[in-house]
Every structure is written in C-alpha cells, then in structure tokens.
MARZAKOL-818120 format. One record per residue (C-alpha): residue in one letter; x, y, z. Coordinates in Angstrom, 3 decimals. Last residue first. Layout:
<sites>
<site res="a" c1="X" c2="Y" c3="Z"/>
...
</sites>
This chain:
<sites>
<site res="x" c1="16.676" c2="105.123" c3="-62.392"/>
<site res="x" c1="15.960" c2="108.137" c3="-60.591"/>
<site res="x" c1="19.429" c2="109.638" c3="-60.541"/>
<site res="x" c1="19.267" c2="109.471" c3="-64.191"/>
<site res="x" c1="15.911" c2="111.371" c3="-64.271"/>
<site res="x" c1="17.159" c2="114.239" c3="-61.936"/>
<site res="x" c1="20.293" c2="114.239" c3="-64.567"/>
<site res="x" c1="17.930" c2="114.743" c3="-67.396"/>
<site res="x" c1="16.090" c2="117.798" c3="-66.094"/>
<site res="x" c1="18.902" c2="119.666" c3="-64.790"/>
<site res="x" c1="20.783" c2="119.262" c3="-68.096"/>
<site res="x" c1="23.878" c2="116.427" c3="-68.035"/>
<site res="x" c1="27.473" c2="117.278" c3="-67.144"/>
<site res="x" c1="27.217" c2="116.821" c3="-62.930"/>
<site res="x" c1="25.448" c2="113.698" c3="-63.819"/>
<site res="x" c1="28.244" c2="111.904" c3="-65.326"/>
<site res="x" c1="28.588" c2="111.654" c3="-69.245"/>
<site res="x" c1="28.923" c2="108.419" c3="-70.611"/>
<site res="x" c1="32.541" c2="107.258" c3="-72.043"/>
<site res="x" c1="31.832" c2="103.776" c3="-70.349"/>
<site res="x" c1="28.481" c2="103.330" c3="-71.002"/>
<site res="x" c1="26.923" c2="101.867" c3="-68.262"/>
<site res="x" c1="27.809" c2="99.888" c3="-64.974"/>
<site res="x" c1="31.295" c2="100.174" c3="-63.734"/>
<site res="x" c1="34.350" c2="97.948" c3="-62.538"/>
<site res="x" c1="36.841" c2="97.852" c3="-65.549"/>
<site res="x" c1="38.778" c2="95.128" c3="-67.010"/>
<site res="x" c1="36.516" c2="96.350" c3="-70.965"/>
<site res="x" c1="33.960" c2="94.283" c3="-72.079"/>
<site res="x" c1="33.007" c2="92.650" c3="-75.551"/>
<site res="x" c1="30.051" c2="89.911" c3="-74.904"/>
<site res="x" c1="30.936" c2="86.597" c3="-76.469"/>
<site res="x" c1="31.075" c2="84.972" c3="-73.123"/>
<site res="x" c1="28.045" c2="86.786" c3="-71.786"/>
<site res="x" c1="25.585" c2="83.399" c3="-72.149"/>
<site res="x" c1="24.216" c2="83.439" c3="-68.550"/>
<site res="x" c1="25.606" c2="79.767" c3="-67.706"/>
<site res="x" c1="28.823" c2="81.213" c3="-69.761"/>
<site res="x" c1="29.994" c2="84.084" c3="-67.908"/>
<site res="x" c1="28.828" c2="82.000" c3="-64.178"/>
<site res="x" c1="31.379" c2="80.101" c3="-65.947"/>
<site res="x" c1="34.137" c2="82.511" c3="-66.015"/>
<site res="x" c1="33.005" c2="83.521" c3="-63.027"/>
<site res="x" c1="33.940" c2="80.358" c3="-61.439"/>
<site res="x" c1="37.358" c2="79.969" c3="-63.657"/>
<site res="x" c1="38.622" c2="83.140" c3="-62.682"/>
<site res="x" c1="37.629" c2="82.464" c3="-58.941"/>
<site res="x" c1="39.205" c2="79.242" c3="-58.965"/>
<site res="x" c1="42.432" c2="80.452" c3="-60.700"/>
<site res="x" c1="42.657" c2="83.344" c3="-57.882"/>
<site res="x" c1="42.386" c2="80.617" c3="-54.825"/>
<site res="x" c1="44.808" c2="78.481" c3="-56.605"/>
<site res="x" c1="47.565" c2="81.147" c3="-56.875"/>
<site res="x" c1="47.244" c2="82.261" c3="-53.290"/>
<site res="x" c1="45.123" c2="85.367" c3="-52.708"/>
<site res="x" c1="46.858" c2="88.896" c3="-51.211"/>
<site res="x" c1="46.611" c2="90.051" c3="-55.621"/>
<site res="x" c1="42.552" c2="89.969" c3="-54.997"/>
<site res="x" c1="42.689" c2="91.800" c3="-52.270"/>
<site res="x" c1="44.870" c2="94.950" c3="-53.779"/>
<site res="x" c1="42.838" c2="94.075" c3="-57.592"/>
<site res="x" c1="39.182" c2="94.293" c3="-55.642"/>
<site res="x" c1="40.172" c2="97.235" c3="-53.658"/>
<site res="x" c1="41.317" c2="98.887" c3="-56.919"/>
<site res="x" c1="38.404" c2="97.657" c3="-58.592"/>
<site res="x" c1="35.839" c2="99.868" c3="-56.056"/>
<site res="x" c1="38.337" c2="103.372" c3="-57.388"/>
<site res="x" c1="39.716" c2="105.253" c3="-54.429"/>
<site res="x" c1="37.496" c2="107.975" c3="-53.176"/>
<site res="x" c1="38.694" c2="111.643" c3="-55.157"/>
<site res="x" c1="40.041" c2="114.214" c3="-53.351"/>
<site res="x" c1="43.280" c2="113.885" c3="-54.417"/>
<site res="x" c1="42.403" c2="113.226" c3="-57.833"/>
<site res="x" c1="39.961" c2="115.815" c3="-58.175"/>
<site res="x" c1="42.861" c2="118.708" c3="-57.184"/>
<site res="x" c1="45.127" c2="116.999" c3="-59.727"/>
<site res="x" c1="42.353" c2="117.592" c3="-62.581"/>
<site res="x" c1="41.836" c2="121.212" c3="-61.178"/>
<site res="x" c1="45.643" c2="121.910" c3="-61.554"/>
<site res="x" c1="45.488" c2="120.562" c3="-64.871"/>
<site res="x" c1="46.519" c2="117.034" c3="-65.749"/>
<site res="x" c1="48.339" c2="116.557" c3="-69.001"/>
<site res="x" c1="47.601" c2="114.176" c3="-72.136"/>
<site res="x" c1="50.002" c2="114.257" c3="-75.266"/>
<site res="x" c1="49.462" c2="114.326" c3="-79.163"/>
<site res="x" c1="51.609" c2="112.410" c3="-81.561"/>
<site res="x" c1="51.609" c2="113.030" c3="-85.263"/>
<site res="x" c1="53.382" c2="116.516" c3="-84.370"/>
<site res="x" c1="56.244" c2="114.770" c3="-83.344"/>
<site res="x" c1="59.140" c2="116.047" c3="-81.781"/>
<site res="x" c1="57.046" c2="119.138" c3="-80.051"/>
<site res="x" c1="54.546" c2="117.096" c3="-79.185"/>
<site res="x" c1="50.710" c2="117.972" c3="-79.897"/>
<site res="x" c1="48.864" c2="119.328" c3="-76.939"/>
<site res="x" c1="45.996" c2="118.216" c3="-75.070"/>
<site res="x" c1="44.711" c2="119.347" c3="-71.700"/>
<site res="x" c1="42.859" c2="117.606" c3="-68.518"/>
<site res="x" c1="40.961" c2="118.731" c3="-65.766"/>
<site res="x" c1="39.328" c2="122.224" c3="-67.561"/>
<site res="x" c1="35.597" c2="120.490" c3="-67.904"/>
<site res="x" c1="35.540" c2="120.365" c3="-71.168"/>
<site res="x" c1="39.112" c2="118.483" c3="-71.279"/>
<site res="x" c1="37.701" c2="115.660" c3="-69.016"/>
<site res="x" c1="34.525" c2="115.392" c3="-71.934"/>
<site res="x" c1="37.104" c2="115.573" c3="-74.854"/>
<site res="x" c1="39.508" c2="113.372" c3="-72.790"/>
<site res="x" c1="36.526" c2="110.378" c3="-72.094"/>
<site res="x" c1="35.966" c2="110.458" c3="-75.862"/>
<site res="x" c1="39.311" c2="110.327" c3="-76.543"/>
<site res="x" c1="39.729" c2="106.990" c3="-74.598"/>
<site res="x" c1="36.639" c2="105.577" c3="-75.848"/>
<site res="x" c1="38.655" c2="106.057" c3="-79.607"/>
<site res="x" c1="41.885" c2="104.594" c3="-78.307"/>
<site res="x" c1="39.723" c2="101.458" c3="-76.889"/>
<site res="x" c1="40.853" c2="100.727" c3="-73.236"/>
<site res="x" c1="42.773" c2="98.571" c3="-71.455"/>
<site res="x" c1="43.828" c2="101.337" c3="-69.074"/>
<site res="x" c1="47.427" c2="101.233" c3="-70.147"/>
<site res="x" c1="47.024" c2="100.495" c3="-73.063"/>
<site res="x" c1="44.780" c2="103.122" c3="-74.055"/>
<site res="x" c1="46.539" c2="105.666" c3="-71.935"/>
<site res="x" c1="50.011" c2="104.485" c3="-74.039"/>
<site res="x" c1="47.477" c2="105.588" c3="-77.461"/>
<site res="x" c1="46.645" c2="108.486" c3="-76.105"/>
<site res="x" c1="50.172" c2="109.716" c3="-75.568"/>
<site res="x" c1="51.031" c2="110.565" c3="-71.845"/>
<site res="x" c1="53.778" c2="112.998" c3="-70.605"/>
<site res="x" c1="53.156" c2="112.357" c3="-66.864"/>
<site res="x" c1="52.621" c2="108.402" c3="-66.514"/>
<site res="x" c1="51.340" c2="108.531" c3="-63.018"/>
<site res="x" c1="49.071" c2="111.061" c3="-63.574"/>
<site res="x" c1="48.051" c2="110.341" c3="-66.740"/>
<site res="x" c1="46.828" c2="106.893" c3="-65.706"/>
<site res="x" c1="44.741" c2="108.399" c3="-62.254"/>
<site res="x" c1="42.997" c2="110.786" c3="-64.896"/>
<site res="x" c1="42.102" c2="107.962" c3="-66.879"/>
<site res="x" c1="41.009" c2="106.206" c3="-63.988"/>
<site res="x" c1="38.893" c2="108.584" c3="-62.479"/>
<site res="x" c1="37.182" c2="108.825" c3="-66.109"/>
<site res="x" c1="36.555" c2="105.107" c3="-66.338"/>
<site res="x" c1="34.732" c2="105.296" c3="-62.702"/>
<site res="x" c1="32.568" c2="108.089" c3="-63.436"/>
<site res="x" c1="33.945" c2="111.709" c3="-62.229"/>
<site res="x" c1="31.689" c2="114.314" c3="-60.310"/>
<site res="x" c1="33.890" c2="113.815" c3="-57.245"/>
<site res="x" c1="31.656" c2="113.279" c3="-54.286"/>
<site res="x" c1="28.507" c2="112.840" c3="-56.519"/>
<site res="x" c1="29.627" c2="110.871" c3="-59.214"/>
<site res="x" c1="31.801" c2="108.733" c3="-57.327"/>
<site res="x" c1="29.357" c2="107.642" c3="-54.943"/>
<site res="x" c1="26.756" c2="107.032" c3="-57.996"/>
<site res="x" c1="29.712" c2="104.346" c3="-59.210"/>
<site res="x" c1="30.500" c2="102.980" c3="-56.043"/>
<site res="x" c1="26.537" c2="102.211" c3="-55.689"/>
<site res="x" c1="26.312" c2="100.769" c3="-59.410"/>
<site res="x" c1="29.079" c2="98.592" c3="-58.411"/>
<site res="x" c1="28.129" c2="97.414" c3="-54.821"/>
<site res="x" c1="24.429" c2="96.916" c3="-56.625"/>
<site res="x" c1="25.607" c2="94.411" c3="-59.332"/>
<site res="x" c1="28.046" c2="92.500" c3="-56.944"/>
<site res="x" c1="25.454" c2="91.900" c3="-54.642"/>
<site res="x" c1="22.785" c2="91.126" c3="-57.313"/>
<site res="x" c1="25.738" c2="88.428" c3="-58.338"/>
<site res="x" c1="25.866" c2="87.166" c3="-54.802"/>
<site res="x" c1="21.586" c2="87.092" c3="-54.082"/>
<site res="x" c1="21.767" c2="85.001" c3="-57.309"/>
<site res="x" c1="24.450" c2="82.800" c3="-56.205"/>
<site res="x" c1="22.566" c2="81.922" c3="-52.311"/>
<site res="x" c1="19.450" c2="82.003" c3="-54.008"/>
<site res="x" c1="20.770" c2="79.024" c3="-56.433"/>
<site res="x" c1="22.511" c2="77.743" c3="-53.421"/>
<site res="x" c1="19.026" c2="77.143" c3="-51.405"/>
<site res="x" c1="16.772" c2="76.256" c3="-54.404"/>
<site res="x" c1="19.099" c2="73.310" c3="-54.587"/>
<site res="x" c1="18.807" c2="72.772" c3="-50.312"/>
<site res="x" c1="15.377" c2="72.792" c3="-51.355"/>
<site res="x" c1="14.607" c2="70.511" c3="-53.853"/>
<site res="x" c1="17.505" c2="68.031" c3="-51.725"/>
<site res="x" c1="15.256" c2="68.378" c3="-49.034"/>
<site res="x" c1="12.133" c2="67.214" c3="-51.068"/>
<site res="x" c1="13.531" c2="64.260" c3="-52.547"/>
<site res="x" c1="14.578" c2="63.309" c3="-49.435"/>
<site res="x" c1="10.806" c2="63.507" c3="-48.183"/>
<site res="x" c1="9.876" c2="61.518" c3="-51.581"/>
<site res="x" c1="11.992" c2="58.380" c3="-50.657"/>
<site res="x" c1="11.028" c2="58.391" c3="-47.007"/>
<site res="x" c1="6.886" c2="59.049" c3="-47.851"/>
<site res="x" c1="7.178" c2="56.061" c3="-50.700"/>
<site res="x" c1="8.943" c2="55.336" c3="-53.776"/>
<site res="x" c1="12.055" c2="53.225" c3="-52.469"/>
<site res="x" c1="11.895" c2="50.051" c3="-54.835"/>
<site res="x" c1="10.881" c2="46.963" c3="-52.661"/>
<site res="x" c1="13.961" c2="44.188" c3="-52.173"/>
<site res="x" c1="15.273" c2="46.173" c3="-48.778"/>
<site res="x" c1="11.233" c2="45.912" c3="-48.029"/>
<site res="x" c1="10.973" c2="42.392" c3="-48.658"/>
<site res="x" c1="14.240" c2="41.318" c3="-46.801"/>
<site res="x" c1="12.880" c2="42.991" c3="-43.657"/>
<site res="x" c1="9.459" c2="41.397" c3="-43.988"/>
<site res="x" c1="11.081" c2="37.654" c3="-44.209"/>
<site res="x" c1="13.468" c2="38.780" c3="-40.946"/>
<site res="x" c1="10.574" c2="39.627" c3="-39.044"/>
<site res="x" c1="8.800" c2="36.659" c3="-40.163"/>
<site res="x" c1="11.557" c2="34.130" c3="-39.616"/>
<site res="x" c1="11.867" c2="36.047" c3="-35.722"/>
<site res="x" c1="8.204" c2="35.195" c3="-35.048"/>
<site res="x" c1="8.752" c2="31.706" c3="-36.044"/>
<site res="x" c1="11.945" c2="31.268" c3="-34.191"/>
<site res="x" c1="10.089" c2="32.820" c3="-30.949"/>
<site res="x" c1="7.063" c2="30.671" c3="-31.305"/>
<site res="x" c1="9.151" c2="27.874" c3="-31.476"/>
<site res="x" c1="11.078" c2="28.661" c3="-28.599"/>
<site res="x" c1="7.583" c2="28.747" c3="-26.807"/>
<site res="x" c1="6.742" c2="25.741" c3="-27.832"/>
<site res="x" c1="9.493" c2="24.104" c3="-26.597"/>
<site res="x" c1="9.288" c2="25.822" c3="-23.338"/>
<site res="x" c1="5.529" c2="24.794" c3="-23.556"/>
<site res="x" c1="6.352" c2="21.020" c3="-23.937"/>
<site res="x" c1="9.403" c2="20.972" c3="-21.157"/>
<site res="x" c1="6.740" c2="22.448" c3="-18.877"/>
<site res="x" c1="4.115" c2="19.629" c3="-19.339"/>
<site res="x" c1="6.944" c2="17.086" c3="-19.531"/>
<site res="x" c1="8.121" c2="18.133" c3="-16.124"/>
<site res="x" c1="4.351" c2="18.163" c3="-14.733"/>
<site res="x" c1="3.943" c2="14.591" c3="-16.219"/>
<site res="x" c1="7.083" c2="13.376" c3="-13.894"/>
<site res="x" c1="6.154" c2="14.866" c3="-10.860"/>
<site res="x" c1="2.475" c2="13.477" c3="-11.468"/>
<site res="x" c1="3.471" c2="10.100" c3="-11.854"/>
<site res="x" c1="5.810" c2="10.087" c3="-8.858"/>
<site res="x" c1="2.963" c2="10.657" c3="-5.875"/>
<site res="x" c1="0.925" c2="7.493" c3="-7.446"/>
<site res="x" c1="4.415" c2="5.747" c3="-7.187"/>
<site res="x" c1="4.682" c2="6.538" c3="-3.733"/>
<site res="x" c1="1.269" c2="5.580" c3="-2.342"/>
<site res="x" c1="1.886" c2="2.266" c3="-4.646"/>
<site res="x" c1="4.360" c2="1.515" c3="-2.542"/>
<site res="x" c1="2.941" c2="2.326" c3="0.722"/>
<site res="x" c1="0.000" c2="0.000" c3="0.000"/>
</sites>
C-alpha cells in the first residue's frame, strides 16, 4: 500500500516536467517563427523600390537645399551688381567723375607725358573711348591736349591743376580694392575664382560679350550727372 502511495505521488512529478518541457518548446518555437517573419518582412522591403513618404521627403530636401545655393548665387551676383552701381553714384557725386574717367585721370598722372594711345594700353581701353573720355575731361578744364614738339603726329595728355585737385580728393576706385585683395590670394584661390566667373559668364551666355577690365555699370565714355541738363540728370538719378 505504501508503494503504490509513492508511485501514485511520482506520476504526477514526472507529467508536470513534460508539461513544462512542452511549452518551453513551444515557446522557442514561437520565438523562431516570429523572428523568420521579421526577418522575411525585412528582406521584402530592402527588395521593394524606395517610392514612398522616405523616398519623396529626401527628394524634397535636396529641392530645397538646390533652391538654397541658387538664391545663395543670385543674391551674390545682385550683390556684386548693386556694390558697383553704388560705387559708381558715390563717385559721381563726391567727385563728379565716373569710374573710367577717375582712372584715366589716375593713368596720366602717373605716366606724366602721356600719348593716347600708351593711356589706351594702359587702361585697357579702346583709343577712340579713350578720346571720348579726354574731350569730356578736357571740357571740364581737368585735362589738356597738346601735340609734341618732336612729333606733331603724336598728341600728349596733361593734368590741370583742377584735374590733380579731383584726384586727391577723389574715393579710391571699387576695382582697386578688388585688384589689392585679390593680388593677397594664393595662386589656386585666384584660378578658382577666374574659372567660377568665367562660368557663371557662360551659364548666362556673356562669353561673347566685348567688355573692358573695368568695374562700372553703363556706357563707359557716358557723361556723369554733374554734365547732363537739370532735367535729365534728376531722371538718371531716378533710375
């Protein structure tokens, strides 16, 4: 009677082990199967072509960051526009001289005896804009012509005492800040700015257009302001 006490007491020992050795497996099969699926779902979705919210957000931000830099280079080249028509109204009104005339007075100055055809050169220049600027100069008593005593085919620029009075009064010329900073760069720094604006040239098709190494809007042998009628200068300063 004792005996079979005990075993009655071992049978359920033993089926309680298998009972919880059958849902640990279970459970570990659960786990495997869950993991398979995850795995299955991941491997879809690296297979699937991108074209949903991720795909079209990114497409978005790079829109913009494009629309970013093109502001950025527009707002630069305005920049440059305006800081050159600006220099060039500043020069009108505190010396009554346009940037092209300042520096063909600066040129005779430091060359003294001057032919027209040296100021050409030397101010990169045609020699016909260049007399054009000297008849308007020579109106106003700062410059003066005469033929050379050597050579009568040659005819020399001079300052007048009025035309070295402008000078020294005059603000310095926008380019020749440009050409003192530019000249501080290293060698690779100056070709990558000649070859940026070079293209910049040829994105907005100016390659072909004839221009002169000199900072100014306009005309260059245009009258300033100072030697237009009342009426037309008040409309210059307008526009």
């Amino acid at each position: 009677m004792q005996f079979d006490q005990e075993v009655t007491r071992s049978h359920p020992q033993e089926d309680g082990g298998d009972t919880r050795s059958r849902e640990r497996d279970t459970r570990l099969r659960e786990r495997k199967s869950a993991q398979e699926t995850a795995r299955q779902t991941i491997d879809k979705r690296r297979a699937t072509p991108k074209v949903g919210r991720t795909q079209l957000s990114r497409r978005d931000l790079q829109s913009l960051l494009l629309m970013d830099k093109i502001e950025e280079v527009l707002i630069t080249l305005r920049r440059l526009i305006r800081a050159t028509d600006l220099h060039s109204k500043q020069l009108v009104k505190t010396a009554g001289l346009t940037a092209p005339q300042l520096l063909l007075l600066q040129a005779i100055r430091e060359k003294g005896q001057v032919t027209i055809g040296a100021l050409a050169k030397e101010i990169s220049l045609s020699q016909a804009t260049v007399t054009t600027i000297l008849d308007r100069l020579e109106k106003r008593g700062l410059v003066y012509r005469e033929r050379s005593s050597e050579d009568k085919r040659k005819v020399h620029a001079y300052l007048t005492d009025k035309g070295v009075e402008i000078l020294r009064d005059a603000p310095t010329p926008l380019q020749e800040h440009f050409v003192r900073q530019f000249r501080d760069l290293r060698d690779w720094e100056q070709s990558m700015i000649i070859s940026s604006l070079q293209r910049v040239a040829l994105m907005m098709d100016a390659e072909h257009i004839d221009a002169s190494p000199v900072l100014d809007v306009g005309d260059l042998d245009r009258k300033d302001s100072r030697q237009l009628p009342p009426g037309e200068a008040e409309e210059k300063e307008e526009d």
